[in-house]
N, C-alpha and C positions, 0 to 999 in steps of 0.2 A: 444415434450413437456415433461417436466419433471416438478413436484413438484407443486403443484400450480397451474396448467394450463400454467407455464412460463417456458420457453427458457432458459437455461442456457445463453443466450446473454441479455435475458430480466433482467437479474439481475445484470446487471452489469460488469465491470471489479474492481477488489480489488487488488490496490498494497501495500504492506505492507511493513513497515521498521521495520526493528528490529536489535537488534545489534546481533554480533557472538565474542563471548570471546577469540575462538583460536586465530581469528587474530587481535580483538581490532579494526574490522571496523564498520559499516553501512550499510546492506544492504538493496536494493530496490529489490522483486522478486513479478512477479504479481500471482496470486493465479492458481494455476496447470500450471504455466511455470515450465521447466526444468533448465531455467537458472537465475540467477541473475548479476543487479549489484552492486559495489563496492565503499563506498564511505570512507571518513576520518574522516570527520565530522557528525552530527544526522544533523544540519543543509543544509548541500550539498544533503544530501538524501532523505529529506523530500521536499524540490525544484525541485531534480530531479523528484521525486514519482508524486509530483503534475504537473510537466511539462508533464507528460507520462497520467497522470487521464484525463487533461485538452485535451488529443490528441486523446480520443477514447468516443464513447456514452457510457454514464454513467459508468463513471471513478470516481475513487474514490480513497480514502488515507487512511490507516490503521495504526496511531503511535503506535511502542510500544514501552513499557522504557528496558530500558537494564535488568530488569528482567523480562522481555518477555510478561510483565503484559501490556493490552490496557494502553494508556496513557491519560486519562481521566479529567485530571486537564488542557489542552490543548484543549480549545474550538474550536478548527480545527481540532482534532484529527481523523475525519471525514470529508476529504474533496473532493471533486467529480462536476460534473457537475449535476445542481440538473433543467435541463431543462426539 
């Protein structure tokens, strides 16, 4: 147990997109994974982000704009399996 009396697995999975300026892409990396991946579009990576939230207990979506700021004007900016 950790924090709260909760589980690091009680809190979720958080995938995050954010963009990276070296190479002008999109990426999806889940929150303490070592890898990520790779998209072209914000739109391709925010479908794959949600295809990956929707595939694990309490999955979640984390937009952020290309200045690394939450994306907050994006009423799904926050999207997860809310069972």
């Amino acid at each position: 147990m950790t924090g709260r009396g909760q589980s690091p697995e009680a809190r979720g999975h958080f995938f995050h997109v954010t963009h990276n300026r070296s190479d002008n892409k999109w990426h999806v990396k889940e929150v303490k994974a070592d890898n990520y991946d790779t998209y072209d579009s914000k739109d391709e990576a925010i479908k794959q982000a949600e295809k990956k939230a929707k595939g694990v207990e309490q999955g979640h979506v984390v937009i952020h704009r290309e200045d690394g700021k939450f994306e907050t004007k994006n009423q799904n900016w926050f999207v997860g399996n809310e069972d």
